[in-house]
N, CA and C atoms as an extended XYZ file, in Angstrom:
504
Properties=species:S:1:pos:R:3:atomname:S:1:resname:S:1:resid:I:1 pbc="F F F"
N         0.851       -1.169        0.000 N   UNK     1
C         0.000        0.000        0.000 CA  UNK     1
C         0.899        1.235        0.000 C   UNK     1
N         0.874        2.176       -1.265 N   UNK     2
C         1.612        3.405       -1.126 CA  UNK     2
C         0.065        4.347       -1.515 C   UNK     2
N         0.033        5.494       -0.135 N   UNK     3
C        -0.836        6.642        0.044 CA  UNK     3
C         0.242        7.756       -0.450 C   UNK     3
N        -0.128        8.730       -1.465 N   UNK     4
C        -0.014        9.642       -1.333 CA  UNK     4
C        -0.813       11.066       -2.307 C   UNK     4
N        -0.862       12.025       -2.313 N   UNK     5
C        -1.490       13.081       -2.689 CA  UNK     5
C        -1.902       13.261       -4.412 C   UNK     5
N        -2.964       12.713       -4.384 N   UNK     6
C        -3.364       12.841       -5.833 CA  UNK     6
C        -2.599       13.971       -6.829 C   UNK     6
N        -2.109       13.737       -7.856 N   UNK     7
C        -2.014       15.169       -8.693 CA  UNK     7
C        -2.717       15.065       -9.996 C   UNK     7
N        -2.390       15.919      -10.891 N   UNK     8
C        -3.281       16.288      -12.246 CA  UNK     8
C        -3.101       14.878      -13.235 C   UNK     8
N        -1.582       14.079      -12.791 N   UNK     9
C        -1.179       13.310      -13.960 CA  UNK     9
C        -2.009       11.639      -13.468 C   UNK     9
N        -2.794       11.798      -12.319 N   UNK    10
C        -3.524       10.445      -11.814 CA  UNK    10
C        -4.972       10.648      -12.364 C   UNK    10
N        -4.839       11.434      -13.151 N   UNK    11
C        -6.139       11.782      -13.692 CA  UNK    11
C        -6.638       10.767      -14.422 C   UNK    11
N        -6.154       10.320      -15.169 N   UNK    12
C        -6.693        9.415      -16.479 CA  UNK    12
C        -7.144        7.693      -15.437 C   UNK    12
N        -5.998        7.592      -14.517 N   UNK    13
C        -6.428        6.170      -13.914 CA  UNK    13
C        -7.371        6.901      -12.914 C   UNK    13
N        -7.940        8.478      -12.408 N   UNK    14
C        -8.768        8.127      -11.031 CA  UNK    14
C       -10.289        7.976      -12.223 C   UNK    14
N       -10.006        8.416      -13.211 N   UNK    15
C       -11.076        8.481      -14.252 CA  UNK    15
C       -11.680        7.196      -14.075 C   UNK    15
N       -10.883        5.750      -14.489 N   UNK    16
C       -10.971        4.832      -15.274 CA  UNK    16
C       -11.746        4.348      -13.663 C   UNK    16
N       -11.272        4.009      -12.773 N   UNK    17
C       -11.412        3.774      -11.314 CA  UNK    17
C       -13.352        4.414      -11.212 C   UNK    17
N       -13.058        5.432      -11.410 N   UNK    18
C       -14.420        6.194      -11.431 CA  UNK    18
C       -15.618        5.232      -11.954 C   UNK    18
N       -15.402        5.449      -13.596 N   UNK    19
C       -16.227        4.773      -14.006 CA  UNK    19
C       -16.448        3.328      -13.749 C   UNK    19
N       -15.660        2.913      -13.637 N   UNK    20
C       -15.983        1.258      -13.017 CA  UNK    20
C       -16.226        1.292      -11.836 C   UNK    20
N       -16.297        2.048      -10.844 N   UNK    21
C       -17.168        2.332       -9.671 CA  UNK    21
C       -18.595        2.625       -9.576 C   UNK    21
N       -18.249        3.020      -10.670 N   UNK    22
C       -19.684        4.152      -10.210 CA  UNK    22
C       -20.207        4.192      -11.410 C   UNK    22
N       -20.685        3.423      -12.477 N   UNK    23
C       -20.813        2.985      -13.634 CA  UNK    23
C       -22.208        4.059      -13.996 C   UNK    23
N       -23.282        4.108      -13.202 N   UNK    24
C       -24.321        4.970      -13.625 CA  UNK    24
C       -24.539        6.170      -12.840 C   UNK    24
N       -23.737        6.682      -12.132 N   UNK    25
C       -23.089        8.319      -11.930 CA  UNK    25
C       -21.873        8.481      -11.233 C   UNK    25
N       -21.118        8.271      -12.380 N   UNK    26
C       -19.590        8.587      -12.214 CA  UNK    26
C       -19.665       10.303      -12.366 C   UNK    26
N       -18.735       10.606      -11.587 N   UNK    27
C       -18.433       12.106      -11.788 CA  UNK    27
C       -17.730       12.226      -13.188 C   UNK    27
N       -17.303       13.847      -13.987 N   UNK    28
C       -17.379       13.738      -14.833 CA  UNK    28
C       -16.003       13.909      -14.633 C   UNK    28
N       -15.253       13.910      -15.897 N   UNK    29
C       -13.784       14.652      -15.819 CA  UNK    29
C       -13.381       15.769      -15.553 C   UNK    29
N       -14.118       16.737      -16.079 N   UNK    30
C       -14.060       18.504      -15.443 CA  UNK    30
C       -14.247       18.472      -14.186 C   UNK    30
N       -15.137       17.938      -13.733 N   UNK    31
C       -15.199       17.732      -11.830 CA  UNK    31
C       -14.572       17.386      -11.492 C   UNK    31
N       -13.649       16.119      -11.641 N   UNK    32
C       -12.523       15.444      -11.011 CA  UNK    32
C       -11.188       16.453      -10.975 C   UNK    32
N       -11.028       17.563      -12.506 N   UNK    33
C        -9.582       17.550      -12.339 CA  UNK    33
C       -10.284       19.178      -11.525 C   UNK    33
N       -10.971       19.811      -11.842 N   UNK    34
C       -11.553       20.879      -10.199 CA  UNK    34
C       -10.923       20.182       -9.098 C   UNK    34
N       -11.579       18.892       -8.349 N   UNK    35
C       -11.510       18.566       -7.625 CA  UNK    35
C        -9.897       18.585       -6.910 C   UNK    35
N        -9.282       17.753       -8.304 N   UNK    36
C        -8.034       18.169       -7.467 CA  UNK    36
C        -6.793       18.710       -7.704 C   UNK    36
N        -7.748       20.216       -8.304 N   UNK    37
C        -6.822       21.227       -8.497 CA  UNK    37
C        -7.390       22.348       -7.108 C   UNK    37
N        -8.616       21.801       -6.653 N   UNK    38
C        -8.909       22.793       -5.818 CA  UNK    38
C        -8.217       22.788       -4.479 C   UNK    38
N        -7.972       24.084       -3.624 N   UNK    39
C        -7.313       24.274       -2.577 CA  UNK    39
C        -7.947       23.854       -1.318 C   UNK    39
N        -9.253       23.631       -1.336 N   UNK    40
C       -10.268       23.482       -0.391 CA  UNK    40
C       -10.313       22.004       -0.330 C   UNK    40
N        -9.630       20.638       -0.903 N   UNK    41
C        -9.921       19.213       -1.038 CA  UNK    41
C        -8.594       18.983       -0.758 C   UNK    41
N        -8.688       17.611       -0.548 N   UNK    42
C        -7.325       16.517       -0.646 CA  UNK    42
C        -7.528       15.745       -1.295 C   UNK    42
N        -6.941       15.301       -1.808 N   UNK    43
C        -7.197       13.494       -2.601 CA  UNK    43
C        -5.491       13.045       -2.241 C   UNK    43
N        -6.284       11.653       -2.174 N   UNK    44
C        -4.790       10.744       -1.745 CA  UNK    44
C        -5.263        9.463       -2.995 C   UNK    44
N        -4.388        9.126       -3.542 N   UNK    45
C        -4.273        7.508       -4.282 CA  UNK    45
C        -3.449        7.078       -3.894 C   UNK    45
N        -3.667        5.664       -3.905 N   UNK    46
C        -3.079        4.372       -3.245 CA  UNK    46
C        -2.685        3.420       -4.627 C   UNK    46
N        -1.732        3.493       -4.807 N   UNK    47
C        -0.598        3.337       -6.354 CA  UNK    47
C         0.624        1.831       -5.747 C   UNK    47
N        -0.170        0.319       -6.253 N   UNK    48
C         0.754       -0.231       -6.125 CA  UNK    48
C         1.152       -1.133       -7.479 C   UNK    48
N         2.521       -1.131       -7.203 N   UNK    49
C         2.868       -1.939       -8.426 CA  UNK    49
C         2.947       -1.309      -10.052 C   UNK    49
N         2.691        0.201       -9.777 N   UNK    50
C         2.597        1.208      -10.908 CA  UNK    50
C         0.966        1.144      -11.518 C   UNK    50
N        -0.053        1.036      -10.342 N   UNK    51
C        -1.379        0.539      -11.090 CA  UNK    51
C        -2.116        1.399       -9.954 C   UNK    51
N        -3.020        1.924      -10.341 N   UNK    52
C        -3.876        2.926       -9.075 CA  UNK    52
C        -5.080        1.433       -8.295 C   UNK    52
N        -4.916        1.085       -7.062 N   UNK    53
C        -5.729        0.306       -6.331 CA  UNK    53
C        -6.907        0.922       -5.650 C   UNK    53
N        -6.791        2.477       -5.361 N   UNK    54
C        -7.933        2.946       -5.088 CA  UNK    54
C        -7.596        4.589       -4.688 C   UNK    54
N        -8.370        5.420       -4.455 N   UNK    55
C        -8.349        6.851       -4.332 CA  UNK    55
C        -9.549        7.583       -3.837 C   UNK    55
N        -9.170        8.698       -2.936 N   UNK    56
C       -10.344        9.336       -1.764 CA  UNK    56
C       -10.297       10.662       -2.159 C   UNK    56
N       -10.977       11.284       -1.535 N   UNK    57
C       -11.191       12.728       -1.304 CA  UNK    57
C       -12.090       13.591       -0.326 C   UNK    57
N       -11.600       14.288        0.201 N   UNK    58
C       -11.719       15.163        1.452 CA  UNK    58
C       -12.555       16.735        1.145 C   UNK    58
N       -13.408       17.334        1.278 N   UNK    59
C       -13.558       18.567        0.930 CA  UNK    59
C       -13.638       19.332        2.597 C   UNK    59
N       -12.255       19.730        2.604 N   UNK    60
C       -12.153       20.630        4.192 CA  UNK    60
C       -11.625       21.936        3.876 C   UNK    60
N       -12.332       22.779        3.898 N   UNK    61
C       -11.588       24.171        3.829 CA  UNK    61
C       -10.877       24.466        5.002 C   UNK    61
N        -9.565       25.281        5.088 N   UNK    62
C        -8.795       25.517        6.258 CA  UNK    62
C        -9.811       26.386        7.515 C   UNK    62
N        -9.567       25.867        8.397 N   UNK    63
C       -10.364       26.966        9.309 CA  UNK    63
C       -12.031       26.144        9.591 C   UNK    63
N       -12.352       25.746        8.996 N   UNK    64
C       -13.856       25.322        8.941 CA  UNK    64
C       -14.276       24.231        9.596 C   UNK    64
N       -15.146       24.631       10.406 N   UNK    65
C       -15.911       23.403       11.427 CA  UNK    65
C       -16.083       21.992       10.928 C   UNK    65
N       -16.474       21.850        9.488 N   UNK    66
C       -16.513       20.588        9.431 CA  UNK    66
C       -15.807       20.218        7.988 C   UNK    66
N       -15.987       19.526        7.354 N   UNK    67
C       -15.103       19.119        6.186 CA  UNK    67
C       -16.219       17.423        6.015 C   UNK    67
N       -16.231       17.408        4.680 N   UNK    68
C       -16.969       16.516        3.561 CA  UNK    68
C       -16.327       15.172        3.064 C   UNK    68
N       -16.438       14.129        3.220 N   UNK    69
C       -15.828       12.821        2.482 CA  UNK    69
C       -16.733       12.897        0.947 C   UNK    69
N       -15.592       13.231        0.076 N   UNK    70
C       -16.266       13.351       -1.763 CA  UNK    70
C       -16.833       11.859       -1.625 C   UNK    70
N       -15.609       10.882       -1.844 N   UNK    71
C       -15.804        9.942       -2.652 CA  UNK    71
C       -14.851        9.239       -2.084 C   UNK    71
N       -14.792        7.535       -2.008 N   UNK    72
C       -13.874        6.809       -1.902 CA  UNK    72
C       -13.852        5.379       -2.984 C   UNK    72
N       -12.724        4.778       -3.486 N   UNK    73
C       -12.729        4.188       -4.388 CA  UNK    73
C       -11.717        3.117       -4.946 C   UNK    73
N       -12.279        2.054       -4.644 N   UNK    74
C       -10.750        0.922       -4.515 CA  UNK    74
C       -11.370       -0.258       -5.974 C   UNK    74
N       -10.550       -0.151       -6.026 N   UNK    75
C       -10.362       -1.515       -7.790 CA  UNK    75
C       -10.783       -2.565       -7.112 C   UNK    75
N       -11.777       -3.557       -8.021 N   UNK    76
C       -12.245       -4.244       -7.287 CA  UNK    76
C       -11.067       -5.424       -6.824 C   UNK    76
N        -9.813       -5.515       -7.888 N   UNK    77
C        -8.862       -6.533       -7.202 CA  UNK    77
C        -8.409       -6.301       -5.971 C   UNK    77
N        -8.497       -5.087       -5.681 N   UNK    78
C        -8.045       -4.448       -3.877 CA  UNK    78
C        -8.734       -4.363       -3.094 C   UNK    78
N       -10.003       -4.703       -3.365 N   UNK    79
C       -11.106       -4.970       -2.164 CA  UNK    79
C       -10.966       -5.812       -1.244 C   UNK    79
N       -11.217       -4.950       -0.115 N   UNK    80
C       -11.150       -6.385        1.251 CA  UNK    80
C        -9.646       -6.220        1.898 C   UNK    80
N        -9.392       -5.719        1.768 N   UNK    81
C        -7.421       -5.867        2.195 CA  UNK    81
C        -6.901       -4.241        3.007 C   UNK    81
N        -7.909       -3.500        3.256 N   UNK    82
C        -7.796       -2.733        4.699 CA  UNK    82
C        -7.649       -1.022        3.681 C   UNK    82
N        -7.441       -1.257        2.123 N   UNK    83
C        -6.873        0.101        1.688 CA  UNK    83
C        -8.329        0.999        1.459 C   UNK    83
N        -9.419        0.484        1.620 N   UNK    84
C       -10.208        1.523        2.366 CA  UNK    84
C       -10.292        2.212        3.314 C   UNK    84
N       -10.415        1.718        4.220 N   UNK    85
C        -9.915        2.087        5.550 CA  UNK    85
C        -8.239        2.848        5.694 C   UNK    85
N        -7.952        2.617        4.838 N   UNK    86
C        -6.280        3.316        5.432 CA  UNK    86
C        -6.521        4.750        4.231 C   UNK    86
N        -7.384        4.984        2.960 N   UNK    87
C        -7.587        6.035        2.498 CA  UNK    87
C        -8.756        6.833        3.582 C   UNK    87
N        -9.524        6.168        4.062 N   UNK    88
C       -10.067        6.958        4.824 CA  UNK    88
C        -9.972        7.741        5.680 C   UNK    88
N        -8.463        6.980        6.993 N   UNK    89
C        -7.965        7.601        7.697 CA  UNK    89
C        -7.183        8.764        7.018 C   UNK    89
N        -6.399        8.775        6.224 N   UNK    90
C        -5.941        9.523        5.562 CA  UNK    90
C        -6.618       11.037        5.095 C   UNK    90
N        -7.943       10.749        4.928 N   UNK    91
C        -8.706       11.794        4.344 CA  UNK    91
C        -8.968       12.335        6.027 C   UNK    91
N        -9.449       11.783        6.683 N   UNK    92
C        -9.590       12.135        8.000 CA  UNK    92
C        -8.556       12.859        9.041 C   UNK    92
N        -7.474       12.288        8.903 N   UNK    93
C        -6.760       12.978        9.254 CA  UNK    93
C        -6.115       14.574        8.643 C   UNK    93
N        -6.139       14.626        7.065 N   UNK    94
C        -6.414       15.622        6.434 CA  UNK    94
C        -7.112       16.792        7.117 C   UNK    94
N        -8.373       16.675        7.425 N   UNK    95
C        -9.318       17.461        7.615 CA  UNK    95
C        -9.065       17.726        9.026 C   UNK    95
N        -8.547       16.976        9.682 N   UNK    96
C        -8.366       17.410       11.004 CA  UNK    96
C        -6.917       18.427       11.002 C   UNK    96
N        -6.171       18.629       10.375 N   UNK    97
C        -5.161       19.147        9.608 CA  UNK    97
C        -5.647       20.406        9.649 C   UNK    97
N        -6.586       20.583        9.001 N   UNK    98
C        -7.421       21.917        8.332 CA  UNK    98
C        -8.170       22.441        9.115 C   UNK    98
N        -8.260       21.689       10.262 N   UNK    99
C        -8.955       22.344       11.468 CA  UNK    99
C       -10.531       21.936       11.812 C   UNK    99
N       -11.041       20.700       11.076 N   UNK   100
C       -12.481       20.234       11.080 CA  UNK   100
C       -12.601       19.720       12.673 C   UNK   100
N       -13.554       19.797       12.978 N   UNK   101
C       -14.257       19.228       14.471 CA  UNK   101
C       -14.855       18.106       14.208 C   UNK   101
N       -15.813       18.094       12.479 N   UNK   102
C       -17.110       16.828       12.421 CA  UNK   102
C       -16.880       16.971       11.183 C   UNK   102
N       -16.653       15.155       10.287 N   UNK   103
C       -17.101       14.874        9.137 CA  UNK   103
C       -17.892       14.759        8.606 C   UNK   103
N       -19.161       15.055        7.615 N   UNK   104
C       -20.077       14.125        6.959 CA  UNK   104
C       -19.502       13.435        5.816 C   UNK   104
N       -20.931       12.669        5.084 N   UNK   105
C       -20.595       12.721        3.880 CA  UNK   105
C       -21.892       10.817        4.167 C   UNK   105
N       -22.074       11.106        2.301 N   UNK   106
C       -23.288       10.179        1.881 CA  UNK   106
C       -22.678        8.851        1.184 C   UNK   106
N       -23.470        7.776        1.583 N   UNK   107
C       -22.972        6.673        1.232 CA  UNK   107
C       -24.534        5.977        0.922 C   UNK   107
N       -24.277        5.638       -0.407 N   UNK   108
C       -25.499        4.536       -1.162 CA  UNK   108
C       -26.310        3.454       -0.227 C   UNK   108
N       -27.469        3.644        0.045 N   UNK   109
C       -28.225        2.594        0.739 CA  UNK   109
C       -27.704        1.087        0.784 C   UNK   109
N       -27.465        1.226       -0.798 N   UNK   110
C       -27.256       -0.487       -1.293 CA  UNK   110
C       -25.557       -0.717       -1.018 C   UNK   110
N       -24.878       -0.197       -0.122 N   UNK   111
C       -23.228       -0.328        0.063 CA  UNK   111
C       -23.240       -0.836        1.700 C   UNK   111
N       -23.441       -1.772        2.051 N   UNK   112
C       -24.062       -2.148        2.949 CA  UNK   112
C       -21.978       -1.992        3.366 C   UNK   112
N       -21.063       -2.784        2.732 N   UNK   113
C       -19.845       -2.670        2.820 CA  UNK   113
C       -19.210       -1.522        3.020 C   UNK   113
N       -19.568       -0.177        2.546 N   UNK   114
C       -18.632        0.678        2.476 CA  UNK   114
C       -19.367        1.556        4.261 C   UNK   114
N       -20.859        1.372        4.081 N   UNK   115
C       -21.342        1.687        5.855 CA  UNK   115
C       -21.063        0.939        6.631 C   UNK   115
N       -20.750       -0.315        6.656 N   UNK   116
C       -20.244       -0.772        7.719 CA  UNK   116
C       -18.776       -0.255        8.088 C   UNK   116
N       -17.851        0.043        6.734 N   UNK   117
C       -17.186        0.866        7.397 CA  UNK   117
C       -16.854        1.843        8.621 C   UNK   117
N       -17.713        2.703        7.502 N   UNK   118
C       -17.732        4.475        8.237 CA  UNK   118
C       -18.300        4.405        9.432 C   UNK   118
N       -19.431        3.188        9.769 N   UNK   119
C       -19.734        2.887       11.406 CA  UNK   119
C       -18.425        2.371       12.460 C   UNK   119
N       -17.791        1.042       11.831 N   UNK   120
C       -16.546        0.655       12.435 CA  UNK   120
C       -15.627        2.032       13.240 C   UNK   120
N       -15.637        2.775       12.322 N   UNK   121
C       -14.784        3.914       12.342 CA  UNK   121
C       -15.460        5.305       13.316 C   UNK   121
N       -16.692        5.327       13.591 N   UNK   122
C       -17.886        5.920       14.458 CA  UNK   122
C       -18.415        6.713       13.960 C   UNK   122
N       -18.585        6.876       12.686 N   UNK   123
C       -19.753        7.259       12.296 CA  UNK   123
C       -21.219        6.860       12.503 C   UNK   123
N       -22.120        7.887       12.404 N   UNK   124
C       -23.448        7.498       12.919 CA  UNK   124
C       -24.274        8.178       11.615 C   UNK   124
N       -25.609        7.839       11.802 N   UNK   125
C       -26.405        8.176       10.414 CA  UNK   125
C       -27.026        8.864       11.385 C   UNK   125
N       -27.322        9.998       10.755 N   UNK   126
C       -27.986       11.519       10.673 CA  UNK   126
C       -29.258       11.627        9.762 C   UNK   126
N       -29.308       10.932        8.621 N   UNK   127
C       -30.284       11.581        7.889 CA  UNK   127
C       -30.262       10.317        6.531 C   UNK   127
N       -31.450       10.355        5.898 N   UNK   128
C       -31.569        9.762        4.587 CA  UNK   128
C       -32.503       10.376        3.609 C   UNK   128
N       -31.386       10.772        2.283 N   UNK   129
C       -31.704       11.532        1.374 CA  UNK   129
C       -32.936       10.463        0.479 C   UNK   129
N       -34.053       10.291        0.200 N   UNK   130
C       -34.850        9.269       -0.409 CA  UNK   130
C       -34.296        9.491       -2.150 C   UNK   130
N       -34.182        8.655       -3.075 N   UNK   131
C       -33.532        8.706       -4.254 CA  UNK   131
C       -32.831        9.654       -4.426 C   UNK   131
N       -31.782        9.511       -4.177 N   UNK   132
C       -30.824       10.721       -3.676 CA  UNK   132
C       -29.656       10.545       -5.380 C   UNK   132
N       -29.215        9.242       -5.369 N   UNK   133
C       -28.388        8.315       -6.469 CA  UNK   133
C       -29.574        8.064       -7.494 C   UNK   133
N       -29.164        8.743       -8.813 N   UNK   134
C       -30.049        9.020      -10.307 CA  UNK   134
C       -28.876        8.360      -11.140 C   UNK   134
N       -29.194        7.900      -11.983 N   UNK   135
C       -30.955        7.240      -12.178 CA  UNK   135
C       -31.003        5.681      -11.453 C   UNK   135
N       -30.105        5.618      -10.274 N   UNK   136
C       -30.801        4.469       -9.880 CA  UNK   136
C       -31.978        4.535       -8.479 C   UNK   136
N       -32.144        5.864       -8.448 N   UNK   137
C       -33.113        6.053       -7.734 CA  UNK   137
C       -32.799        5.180       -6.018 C   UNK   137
N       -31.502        5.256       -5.676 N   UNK   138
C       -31.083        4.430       -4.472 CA  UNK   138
C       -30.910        5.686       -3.498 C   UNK   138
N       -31.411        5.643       -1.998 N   UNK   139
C       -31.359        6.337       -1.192 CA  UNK   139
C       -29.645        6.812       -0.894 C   UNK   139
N       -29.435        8.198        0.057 N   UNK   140
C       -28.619        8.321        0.741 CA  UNK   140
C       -28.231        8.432        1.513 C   UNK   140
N       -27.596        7.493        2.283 N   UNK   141
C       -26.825        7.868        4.063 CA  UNK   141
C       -26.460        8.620        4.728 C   UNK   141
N       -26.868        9.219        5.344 N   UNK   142
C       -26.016       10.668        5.579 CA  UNK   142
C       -25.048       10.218        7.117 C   UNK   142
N       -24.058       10.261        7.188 N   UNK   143
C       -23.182        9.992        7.989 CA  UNK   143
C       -22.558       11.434        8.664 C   UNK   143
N       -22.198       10.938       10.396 N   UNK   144
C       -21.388       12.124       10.635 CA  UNK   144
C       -20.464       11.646       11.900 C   UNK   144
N       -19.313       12.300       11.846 N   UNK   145
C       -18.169       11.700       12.567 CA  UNK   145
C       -17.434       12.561       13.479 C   UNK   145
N       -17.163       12.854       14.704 N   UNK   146
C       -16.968       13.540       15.297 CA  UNK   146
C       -15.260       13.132       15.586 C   UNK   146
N       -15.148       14.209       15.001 N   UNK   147
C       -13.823       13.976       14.501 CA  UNK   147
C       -12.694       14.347       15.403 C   UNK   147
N       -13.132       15.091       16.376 N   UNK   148
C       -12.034       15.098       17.456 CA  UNK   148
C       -12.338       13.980       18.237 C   UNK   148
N       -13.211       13.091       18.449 N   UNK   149
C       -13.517       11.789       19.250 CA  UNK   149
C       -12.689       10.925       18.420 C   UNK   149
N       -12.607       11.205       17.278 N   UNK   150
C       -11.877       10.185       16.259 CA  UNK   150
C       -10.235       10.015       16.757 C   UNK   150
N        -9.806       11.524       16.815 N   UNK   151
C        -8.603       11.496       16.506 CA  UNK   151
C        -8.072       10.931       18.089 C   UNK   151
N        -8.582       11.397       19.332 N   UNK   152
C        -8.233       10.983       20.299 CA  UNK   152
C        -8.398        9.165       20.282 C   UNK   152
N        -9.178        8.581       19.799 N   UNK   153
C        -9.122        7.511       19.456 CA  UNK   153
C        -8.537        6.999       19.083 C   UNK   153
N        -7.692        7.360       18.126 N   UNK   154
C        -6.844        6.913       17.145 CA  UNK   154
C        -5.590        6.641       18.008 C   UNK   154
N        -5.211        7.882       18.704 N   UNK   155
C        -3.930        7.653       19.568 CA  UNK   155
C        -3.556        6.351       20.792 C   UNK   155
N        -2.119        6.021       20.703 N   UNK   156
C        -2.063        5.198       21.106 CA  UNK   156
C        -2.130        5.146       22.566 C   UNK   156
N        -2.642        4.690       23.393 N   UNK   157
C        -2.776        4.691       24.928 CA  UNK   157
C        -1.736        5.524       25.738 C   UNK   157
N        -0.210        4.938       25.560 N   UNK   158
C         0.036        6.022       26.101 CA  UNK   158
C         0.547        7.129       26.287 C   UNK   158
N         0.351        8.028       24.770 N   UNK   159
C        -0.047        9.067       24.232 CA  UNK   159
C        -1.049        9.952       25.494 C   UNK   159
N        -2.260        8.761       24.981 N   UNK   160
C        -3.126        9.469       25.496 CA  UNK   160
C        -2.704        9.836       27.262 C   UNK   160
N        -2.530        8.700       27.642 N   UNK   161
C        -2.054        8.696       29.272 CA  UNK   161
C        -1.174       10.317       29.837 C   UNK   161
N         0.243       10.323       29.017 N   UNK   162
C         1.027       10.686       29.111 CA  UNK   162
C         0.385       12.525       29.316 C   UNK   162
N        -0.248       12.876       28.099 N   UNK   163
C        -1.356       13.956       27.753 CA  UNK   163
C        -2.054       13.985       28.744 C   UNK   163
N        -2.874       13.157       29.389 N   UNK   164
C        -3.552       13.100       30.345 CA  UNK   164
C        -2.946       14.012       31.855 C   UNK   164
N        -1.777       13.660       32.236 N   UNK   165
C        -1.262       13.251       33.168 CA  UNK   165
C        -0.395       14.647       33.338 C   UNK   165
N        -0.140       15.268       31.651 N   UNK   166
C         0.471       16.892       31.984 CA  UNK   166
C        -0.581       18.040       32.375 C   UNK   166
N        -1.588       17.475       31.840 N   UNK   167
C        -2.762       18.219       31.844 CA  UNK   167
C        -3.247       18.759       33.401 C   UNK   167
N        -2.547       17.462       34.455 N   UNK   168
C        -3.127       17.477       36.178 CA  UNK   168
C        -2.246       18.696       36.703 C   UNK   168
């Protein structure tokens, strides 16, 4: 697994990734290379073997209470093997970077896999958009993650302890 920062020239494979994801509303190409030409996002791809295995994106403006999960997206030969989860953290930690407190972001009714995720990880559902995903008319998840609960989480015990203990 190599993470690192999307640029203009991962364009053509986050394309290809796209559409075989997301076969009946893939984003378009003008959106994608916005996406990550814009100052307000991150994107990270996960590039092994000289072949893109999957790729995320973050929409956190600096300064701003919360920050957005775009999209996440792994080849189906890389499914199952944790590089979801390790683009996710990635995007997450991003945004906490930028100063976010709480993540959202929408995940397809019918991805029963990619929500069990974002729950693993503590996300909770907030809301459901009813045919939200056109034209397959599939609802949307609305997820939200409290992202400083996250990050203290994340740390290793005794991190946390140590922090704890200057604090008295």
């Amino acid at each position: 697994m190599n993470l690192r920062t999307a640029t203009a020239d991962d364009l053509g494979a986050i394309m290809a990734l796209e559409r075989a994801s997301f076969p009946t509303d893939a984003w378009s190409e003008t959106l994608m290379a916005a996406e990550l030409s814009s100052p307000h996002g991150r994107y990270v791809v996960d590039v092994e073997a000289g072949r893109l295995a999957g790729y995320g994106g973050v929409r956190a403006v600096q300064g701003a209470a919360d920050a957005d999960i775009q999209t996440i997206a792994i080849a189906e030969h890389a499914r199952g093997t944790g590089r979801g989860r390790a683009l996710l953290h990635a995007l997450l930690a991003a945004a906490r970077e930028r100063g976010a407190r709480e993540v959202f972001l929408e995940v397809r009714a019918d991805n029963p896999v990619a929500e069990s995720l974002y729950v693993s990880e503590g996300f909770t559902e907030i809301a459901r958009r009813p045919r939200y995903y056109q034209p397959d008319d599939v609802d949307a998840v609305v997820m939200r993650l409290d992202l400083v609960g996250w990050a203290v989480a994340q740390r290793p015990a005794d991190s946390v302890a140590s922090e704890a203990g200057a604090c008295s």
